[in-house]
N, C-alpha and C positions, 0 to 999 in steps of 0.2 A: 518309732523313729521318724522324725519330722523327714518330709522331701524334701530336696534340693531343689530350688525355681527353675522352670524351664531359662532357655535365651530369650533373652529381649526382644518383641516385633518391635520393630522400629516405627516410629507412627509416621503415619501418610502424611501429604506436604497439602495447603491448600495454594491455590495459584489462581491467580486473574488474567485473561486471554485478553487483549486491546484488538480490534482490527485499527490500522492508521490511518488511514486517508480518510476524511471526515468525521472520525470519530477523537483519534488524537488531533491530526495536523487538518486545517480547513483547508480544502479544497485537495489536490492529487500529488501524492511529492513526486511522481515520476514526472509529469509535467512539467516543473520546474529543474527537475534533472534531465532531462530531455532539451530542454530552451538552455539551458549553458551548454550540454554536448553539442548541442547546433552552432551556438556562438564561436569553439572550439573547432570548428568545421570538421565534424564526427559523421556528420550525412550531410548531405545537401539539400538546396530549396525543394526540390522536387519531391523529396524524402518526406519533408515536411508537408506537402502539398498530401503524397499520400494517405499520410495518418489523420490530417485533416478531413480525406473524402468520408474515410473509415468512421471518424465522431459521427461525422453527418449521418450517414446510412445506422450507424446506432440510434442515433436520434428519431430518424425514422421510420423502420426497422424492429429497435429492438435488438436486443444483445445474440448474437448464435457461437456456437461452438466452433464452427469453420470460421468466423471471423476473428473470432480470439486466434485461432491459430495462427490467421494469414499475419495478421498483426505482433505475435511473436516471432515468427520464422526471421518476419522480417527485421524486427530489431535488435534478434541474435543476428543476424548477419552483419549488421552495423557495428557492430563492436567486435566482431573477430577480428584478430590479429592486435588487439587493443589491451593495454597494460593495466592488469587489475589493481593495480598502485595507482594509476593513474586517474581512473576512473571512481575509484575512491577517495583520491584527494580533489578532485571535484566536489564527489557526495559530500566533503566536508566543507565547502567553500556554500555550496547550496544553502546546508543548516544555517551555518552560522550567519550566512547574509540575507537566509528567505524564510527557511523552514522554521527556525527559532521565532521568529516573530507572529508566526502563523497557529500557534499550538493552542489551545483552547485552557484558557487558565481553569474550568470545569473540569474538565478530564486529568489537567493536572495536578489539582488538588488529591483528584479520586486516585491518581495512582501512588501517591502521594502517602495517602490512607492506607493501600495495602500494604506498601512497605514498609510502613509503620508498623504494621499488624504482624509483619514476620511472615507475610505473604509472599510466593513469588509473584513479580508480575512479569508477563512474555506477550512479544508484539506480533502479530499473524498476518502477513500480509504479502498480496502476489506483487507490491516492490523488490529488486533484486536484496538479495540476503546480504549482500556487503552493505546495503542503504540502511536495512532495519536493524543489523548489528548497529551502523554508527548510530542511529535514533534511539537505537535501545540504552549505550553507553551513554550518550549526551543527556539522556533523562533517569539517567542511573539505573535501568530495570535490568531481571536478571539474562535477558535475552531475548533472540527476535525469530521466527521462525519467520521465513520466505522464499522468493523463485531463486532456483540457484541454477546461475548459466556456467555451462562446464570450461574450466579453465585450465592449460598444462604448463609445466615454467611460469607461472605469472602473467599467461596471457589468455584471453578467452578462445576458448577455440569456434564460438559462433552452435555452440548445442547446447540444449538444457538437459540435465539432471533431473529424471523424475519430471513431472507435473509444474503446471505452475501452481502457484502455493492462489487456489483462488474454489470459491464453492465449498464444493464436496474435501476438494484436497486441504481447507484447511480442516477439517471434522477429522480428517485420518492424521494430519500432520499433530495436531492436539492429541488425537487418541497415543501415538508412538512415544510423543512425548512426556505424557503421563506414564505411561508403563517404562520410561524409559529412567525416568526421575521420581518415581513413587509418588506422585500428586493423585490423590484421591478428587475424581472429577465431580463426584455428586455435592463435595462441598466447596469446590469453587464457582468460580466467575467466570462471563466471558462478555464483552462489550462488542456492539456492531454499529455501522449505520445504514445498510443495505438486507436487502433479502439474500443477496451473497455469501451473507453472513448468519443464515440461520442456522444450518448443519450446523456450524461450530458451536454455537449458543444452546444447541442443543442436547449438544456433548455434557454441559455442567450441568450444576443444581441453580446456579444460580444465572440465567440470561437476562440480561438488561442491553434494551439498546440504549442509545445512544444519539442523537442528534437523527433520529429518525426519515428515510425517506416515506412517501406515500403509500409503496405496499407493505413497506414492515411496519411502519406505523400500524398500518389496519392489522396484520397479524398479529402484532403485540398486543393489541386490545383484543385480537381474540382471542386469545389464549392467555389473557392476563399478565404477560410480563409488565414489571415495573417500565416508564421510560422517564431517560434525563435527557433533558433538553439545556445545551450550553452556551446555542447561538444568541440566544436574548432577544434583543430587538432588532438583528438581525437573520432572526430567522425566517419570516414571512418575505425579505426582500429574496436570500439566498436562496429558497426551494423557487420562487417563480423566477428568478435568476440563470439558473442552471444552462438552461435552455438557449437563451440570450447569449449566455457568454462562448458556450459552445460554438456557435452558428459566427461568432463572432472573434473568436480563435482559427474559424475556416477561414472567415474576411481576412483576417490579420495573414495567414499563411497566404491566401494569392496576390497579397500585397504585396509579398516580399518577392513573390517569383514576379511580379509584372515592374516589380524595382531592380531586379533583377535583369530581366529582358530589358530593359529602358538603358542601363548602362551599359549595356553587351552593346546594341545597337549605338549607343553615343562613342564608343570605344571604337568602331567600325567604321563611320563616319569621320573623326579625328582623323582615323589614319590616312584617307580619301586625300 
Protein backbone atom coordinates (compact mmCIF):
# COMPACT_ATOMS: atom_id res chain seq x y z
CA UNK A 1 0.00 0.00 0.00
CA UNK A 2 1.76 3.05 -1.26
CA UNK A 3 2.26 6.09 1.71
CA UNK A 4 0.60 9.02 1.70
CA UNK A 5 3.46 12.21 1.45
CA UNK A 6 4.30 13.77 4.48
CA UNK A 7 3.20 18.00 4.62
CA UNK A 8 5.12 20.18 2.64
CA UNK A 9 8.51 22.10 4.18
CA UNK A 10 7.97 25.20 2.89
CA UNK A 11 11.26 26.36 1.28
CA UNK A 12 13.50 28.86 2.81
CA UNK A 13 13.38 32.61 1.32
CA UNK A 14 16.87 33.91 0.05
CA UNK A 15 17.22 37.78 1.11
CA UNK A 16 19.85 40.65 0.46
CA UNK A 17 20.77 42.76 3.61
CA UNK A 18 21.72 46.70 2.04
CA UNK A 19 23.44 48.82 4.98
CA UNK A 20 22.39 52.67 3.59
CA UNK A 21 24.45 55.14 4.19
CA UNK A 22 27.32 54.84 1.66
CA UNK A 23 26.46 51.83 0.40
CA UNK A 24 22.89 52.67 -0.90
CA UNK A 25 22.79 56.65 -0.42
CA UNK A 26 26.34 58.50 -0.72
CA UNK A 27 27.18 60.18 2.16
CA UNK A 28 24.83 60.08 5.71
CA UNK A 29 20.89 60.38 5.28
CA UNK A 30 20.55 61.46 8.93
CA UNK A 31 22.72 64.42 8.05
CA UNK A 32 20.61 65.63 5.68
CA UNK A 33 17.64 64.92 7.98
CA UNK A 34 19.22 66.49 10.60
CA UNK A 35 20.00 70.01 8.50
CA UNK A 36 15.97 70.30 7.55
CA UNK A 37 14.98 69.49 11.39
CA UNK A 38 17.38 72.43 12.18
CA UNK A 39 15.93 74.66 9.43
CA UNK A 40 12.50 73.76 11.05
CA UNK A 41 13.96 74.96 14.34
CA UNK A 42 13.93 71.34 15.99
CA UNK A 43 17.13 72.25 17.99
CA UNK A 44 19.18 75.01 18.05
CA UNK A 45 22.55 76.50 16.91
CA UNK A 46 24.20 75.34 19.78
CA UNK A 47 22.69 71.92 19.30
CA UNK A 48 24.34 71.94 16.20
CA UNK A 49 27.63 73.38 17.49
CA UNK A 50 27.48 70.13 19.84
CA UNK A 51 27.15 67.39 17.48
CA UNK A 52 29.74 69.18 15.49
CA UNK A 53 32.32 69.02 18.59
CA UNK A 54 31.22 65.33 18.71
CA UNK A 55 32.39 64.58 14.42
CA UNK A 56 35.44 66.26 15.49
CA UNK A 57 36.53 64.20 18.61
CA UNK A 58 35.48 61.05 16.32
CA UNK A 59 37.79 62.25 13.78
CA UNK A 60 40.30 62.34 16.24
CA UNK A 61 39.59 59.90 18.53
CA UNK A 62 38.09 57.35 16.91
CA UNK A 63 34.56 55.96 17.33
CA UNK A 64 33.62 54.82 21.42
CA UNK A 65 30.60 53.36 22.94
CA UNK A 66 30.08 56.32 25.42
CA UNK A 67 29.99 58.72 22.66
CA UNK A 68 27.53 56.94 20.69
CA UNK A 69 25.47 57.04 23.53
CA UNK A 70 25.98 60.78 24.47
CA UNK A 71 25.03 61.43 21.03
CA UNK A 72 21.73 59.47 21.06
CA UNK A 73 20.49 60.52 24.53
CA UNK A 74 20.90 63.61 23.07
CA UNK A 75 18.90 63.50 19.87
CA UNK A 76 16.20 61.49 21.45
CA UNK A 77 15.71 64.22 23.53
CA UNK A 78 15.36 66.65 20.58
CA UNK A 79 12.58 65.19 19.12
CA UNK A 80 10.39 64.28 22.29
CA UNK A 81 7.22 65.73 22.43
CA UNK A 82 7.56 65.89 18.43
CA UNK A 83 4.94 64.26 16.00
CA UNK A 84 5.97 61.24 14.28
CA UNK A 85 3.84 62.37 11.31
CA UNK A 86 5.62 65.08 11.19
CA UNK A 87 8.85 64.08 11.36
CA UNK A 88 8.09 61.70 8.69
CA UNK A 89 6.73 63.98 6.32
CA UNK A 90 10.01 65.79 6.44
CA UNK A 91 11.94 62.28 5.91
CA UNK A 92 9.87 62.53 2.66
CA UNK A 93 10.64 65.95 1.61
CA UNK A 94 14.53 64.88 2.32
CA UNK A 95 14.26 62.00 -0.37
CA UNK A 96 12.61 63.35 -2.82
CA UNK A 97 14.72 66.78 -2.86
CA UNK A 98 18.23 65.31 -1.55
CA UNK A 99 18.22 61.68 -0.98
CA UNK A 100 16.86 60.58 -4.40
CA UNK A 101 19.54 62.16 -6.26
CA UNK A 102 22.30 60.90 -4.07
CA UNK A 103 21.60 56.79 -4.49
CA UNK A 104 24.38 55.19 -6.34
CA UNK A 105 22.94 53.87 -9.70
CA UNK A 106 25.51 50.55 -8.71
CA UNK A 107 23.78 49.57 -5.86
CA UNK A 108 20.59 50.30 -7.65
CA UNK A 109 20.90 48.29 -10.29
CA UNK A 110 22.19 45.42 -7.83
CA UNK A 111 19.12 45.66 -5.85
CA UNK A 112 17.33 45.79 -8.67
CA UNK A 113 18.67 42.16 -9.62
CA UNK A 114 17.53 40.70 -6.42
CA UNK A 115 14.14 41.62 -6.96
CA UNK A 116 14.12 40.27 -10.03
CA UNK A 117 15.51 37.02 -8.75
CA UNK A 118 12.39 36.80 -6.20
CA UNK A 119 14.73 37.73 -3.61
CA UNK A 120 13.86 39.79 -0.64
CA UNK A 121 15.86 42.63 -0.27
CA UNK A 122 15.95 44.54 3.59
CA UNK A 123 17.79 47.85 4.40
CA UNK A 124 19.80 47.63 7.90
CA UNK A 125 20.69 50.69 9.24
CA UNK A 126 21.03 52.66 12.72
CA UNK A 127 18.88 55.71 10.72
CA UNK A 128 15.50 55.99 12.45
CA UNK A 129 13.19 53.06 11.28
CA UNK A 130 10.45 55.59 10.06
CA UNK A 131 13.56 57.00 7.43
CA UNK A 132 14.45 53.26 6.31
CA UNK A 133 10.85 52.23 5.91
CA UNK A 134 10.33 55.41 3.67
CA UNK A 135 13.73 54.41 1.65
CA UNK A 136 12.78 51.04 1.71
CA UNK A 137 9.19 51.81 -0.10
CA UNK A 138 10.71 54.68 -2.39
CA UNK A 139 13.06 51.93 -3.86
CA UNK A 140 10.52 49.26 -3.78
CA UNK A 141 12.43 46.79 -1.25
CA UNK A 142 10.70 44.56 0.93
CA UNK A 143 11.59 46.44 4.25
CA UNK A 144 14.08 48.25 6.50
CA UNK A 145 15.30 47.19 9.63
CA UNK A 146 16.47 50.23 11.94
CA UNK A 147 16.84 52.52 15.39
CA UNK A 148 13.39 52.69 16.56
CA UNK A 149 12.92 55.76 19.17
CA UNK A 150 9.84 55.06 21.39
CA UNK A 151 6.72 56.90 20.45
CA UNK A 152 3.03 57.01 22.42
CA UNK A 153 -0.12 58.71 20.51
CA UNK A 154 1.94 59.69 17.80
CA UNK A 155 4.41 61.37 19.53
CA UNK A 156 8.04 60.49 20.52
CA UNK A 157 8.44 60.26 23.90
CA UNK A 158 12.44 61.03 23.76
CA UNK A 159 13.50 56.79 24.54
CA UNK A 160 14.83 54.27 22.29
CA UNK A 161 13.54 50.72 21.86
CA UNK A 162 16.10 48.16 22.26
CA UNK A 163 19.52 49.24 20.75
CA UNK A 164 20.37 51.18 18.10
CA UNK A 165 20.30 49.22 15.02
CA UNK A 166 24.37 49.69 14.44
CA UNK A 167 27.53 46.83 14.84
CA UNK A 168 26.61 43.88 16.56
CA UNK A 169 22.77 44.93 16.66
CA UNK A 170 22.61 44.76 13.23
CA UNK A 171 24.00 40.78 13.16
CA UNK A 172 21.04 40.14 15.85
CA UNK A 173 18.43 42.32 14.17
CA UNK A 174 19.27 40.12 10.69
CA UNK A 175 19.55 36.85 12.77
CA UNK A 176 15.52 37.72 14.35
CA UNK A 177 14.57 38.45 11.18
CA UNK A 178 15.51 35.34 9.40
CA UNK A 179 13.98 33.13 11.85
CA UNK A 180 11.22 35.34 11.90
CA UNK A 181 10.50 35.20 7.90
CA UNK A 182 12.22 31.88 7.15
CA UNK A 183 15.21 33.33 5.07
CA UNK A 184 17.75 30.77 4.91
CA UNK A 185 21.07 33.07 5.69
CA UNK A 186 23.80 30.84 4.40
CA UNK A 187 22.17 31.45 0.94
CA UNK A 188 21.85 35.07 1.00
CA UNK A 189 23.46 38.40 0.85
CA UNK A 190 24.44 41.10 2.75
CA UNK A 191 26.14 44.52 1.48
CA UNK A 192 28.25 47.07 3.66
CA UNK A 193 30.68 49.87 3.40
CA UNK A 194 32.27 50.00 7.05
CA UNK A 195 33.67 47.69 9.46
CA UNK A 196 30.28 48.49 11.28
CA UNK A 197 29.09 46.38 9.08
CA UNK A 198 30.83 43.00 9.32
CA UNK A 199 28.93 41.01 12.12
CA UNK A 200 26.10 41.33 9.62
CA UNK A 201 28.06 40.24 6.61
CA UNK A 202 28.73 37.66 8.42
CA UNK A 203 25.60 36.30 9.29
CA UNK A 204 25.08 35.21 5.35
CA UNK A 205 26.85 32.99 2.80
CA UNK A 206 27.20 35.59 0.70
CA UNK A 207 29.10 39.07 2.13
CA UNK A 208 30.25 41.59 -0.26
CA UNK A 209 31.11 44.94 0.52
CA UNK A 210 30.37 47.65 -1.13
CA UNK A 211 32.11 51.05 -1.73
CA UNK A 212 34.60 49.98 0.82
CA UNK A 213 36.37 52.03 3.68
CA UNK A 214 40.24 51.48 4.53
CA UNK A 215 39.77 48.80 7.04
CA UNK A 216 37.13 46.77 5.45
CA UNK A 217 38.64 47.10 2.47
CA UNK A 218 41.79 45.27 4.04
CA UNK A 219 39.54 42.74 5.76
CA UNK A 220 37.78 42.03 2.62
CA UNK A 221 41.00 41.05 0.88
CA UNK A 222 41.76 39.10 3.85
CA UNK A 223 39.40 36.86 3.97
CA UNK A 224 38.50 36.96 0.29
CA UNK A 225 35.19 38.53 0.01
CA UNK A 226 34.15 39.83 -3.26
CA UNK A 227 34.12 44.04 -3.38
CA UNK A 228 31.97 46.55 -5.67
CA UNK A 229 33.16 49.51 -6.01
CA UNK A 230 30.16 52.20 -7.34
CA UNK A 231 31.86 55.66 -6.72
CA UNK A 232 33.99 55.53 -10.22
CA UNK A 233 36.01 58.24 -10.46
CA UNK A 234 35.00 59.57 -7.60
CA UNK A 235 36.17 57.45 -5.37
CA UNK A 236 39.75 58.50 -4.73
CA UNK A 237 38.40 62.26 -4.21
CA UNK A 238 35.62 60.81 -1.66
CA UNK A 239 37.87 58.52 0.85
CA UNK A 240 40.60 61.50 1.04
CA UNK A 241 37.58 63.83 1.22
CA UNK A 242 35.90 62.54 4.20
CA UNK A 243 38.02 64.12 6.40
CA UNK A 244 37.76 67.62 4.90
CA UNK A 245 34.38 67.75 4.73
CA UNK A 246 33.90 66.73 8.32
CA UNK A 247 36.22 69.34 9.86
CA UNK A 248 34.34 71.54 7.40
CA UNK A 249 30.78 70.87 8.56
CA UNK A 250 32.38 71.86 12.18
CA UNK A 251 33.36 75.37 10.21
CA UNK A 252 30.12 75.69 8.74
CA UNK A 253 28.23 74.92 12.25
CA UNK A 254 30.38 77.95 14.13
CA UNK A 255 29.53 79.91 11.43
CA UNK A 256 26.09 79.84 12.06
CA UNK A 257 26.45 80.43 15.84
CA UNK A 258 28.85 83.51 15.27
CA UNK A 259 26.01 84.70 12.66
CA UNK A 260 24.00 83.97 15.13
CA UNK A 261 25.65 86.05 17.93
CA UNK A 262 26.31 89.04 15.25
CA UNK A 263 22.61 89.57 14.98
CA UNK A 264 21.56 89.17 18.62
CA UNK A 265 24.12 91.85 19.13
CA UNK A 266 22.93 94.09 15.93
CA UNK A 267 19.31 93.61 17.47
CA UNK A 268 20.55 95.08 20.94
CA UNK A 269 22.32 97.91 19.53
CA UNK A 270 19.02 98.91 17.28
CA UNK A 271 17.12 99.06 20.21
CA UNK A 272 19.92 101.55 22.02
Amino acid sequence: MPTSPGPEVPARRTAAFFDVDNTVIRGASAFHLARALYQREFFSTADLVRFAVHQTRYLLLGESKAQIDRIRSRALSLIAGRSVAEVTAIGEEVYDTVLSLRIYPGTRRLIDEHLAAGNQVWLVSATPVEIGDLIARRLGTTGALGTIAEHEGGYYTGRLVGDMMHGRAKAAGVRELAEREGIDLDASYAYGDSLNDVTMMQEVGHPCPINPDARLRRHAQDVGWPIREFRGRRRRVARSSVRTASWAGAAWAGALVLRSVRRAVDRRISRL
